[in-house]
N, C-alpha and C positions, 0 to 999 in steps of 0.2 A: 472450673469456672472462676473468672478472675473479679476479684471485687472493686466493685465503684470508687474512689475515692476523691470526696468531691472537693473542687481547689477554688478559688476565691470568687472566679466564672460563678459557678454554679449556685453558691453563698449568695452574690450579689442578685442574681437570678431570680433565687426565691426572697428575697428583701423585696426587693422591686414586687412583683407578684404579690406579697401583704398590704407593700404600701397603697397600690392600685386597685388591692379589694376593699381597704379601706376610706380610699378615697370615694370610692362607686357606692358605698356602705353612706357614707355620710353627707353625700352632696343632695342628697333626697330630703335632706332638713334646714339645707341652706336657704336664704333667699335666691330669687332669681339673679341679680346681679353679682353676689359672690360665686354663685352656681356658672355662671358663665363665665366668670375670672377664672375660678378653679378650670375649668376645658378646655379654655383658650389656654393657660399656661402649666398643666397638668406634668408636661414630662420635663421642667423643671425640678421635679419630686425625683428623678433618676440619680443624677449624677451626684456626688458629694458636694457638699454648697462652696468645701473650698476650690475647687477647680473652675464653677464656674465666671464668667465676667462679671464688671462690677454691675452693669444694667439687667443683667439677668440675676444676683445675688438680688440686687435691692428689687424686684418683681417676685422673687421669692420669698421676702421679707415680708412683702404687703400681703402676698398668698396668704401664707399663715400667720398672720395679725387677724388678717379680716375671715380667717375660719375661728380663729380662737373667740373673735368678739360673735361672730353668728354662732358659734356656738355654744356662748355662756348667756345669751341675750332671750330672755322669754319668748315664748312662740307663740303668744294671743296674739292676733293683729284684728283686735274690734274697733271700728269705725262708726 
């Protein structure tokens, strides 16, 4: 039986796979408007940030500013 041995494919493979459980993990605490930014621009999270264009980097920028801030941001919302 020959053994698996897994090459940067398979690595990236399962990166991807955490980052995406962990996104589905944490969008359920989001507000509705970052919740819809993160889905609209979700597989921005794939590629290495350096590869991507400059308009896609800087939408990737604002992705994770505005999770960072919704998710240091208390989660009363009384009226």
């Amino acid at each position: 039986m020959e053994d698996v041995v897994p090459n940067r494919f398979h690595v990236h493979g399962y990166v991807i796979d955490s980052v995406h459980e962990a996104r589905k993990t944490i969008q359920h605490t989001l507000s509705p408007r970052v919740r819809s930014y993160l889905k609209a621009n979700h597989r921005l999270l794939n590629p290495p940030a350096e590869s991507l264009e400059e308009e896609s980097r800087t939408r990737l920028e604002m992705l994770l500013v505005s999770k960072a801030r919704a998710l240091h941001r208390p989660c009363s919302r009384q009226q």
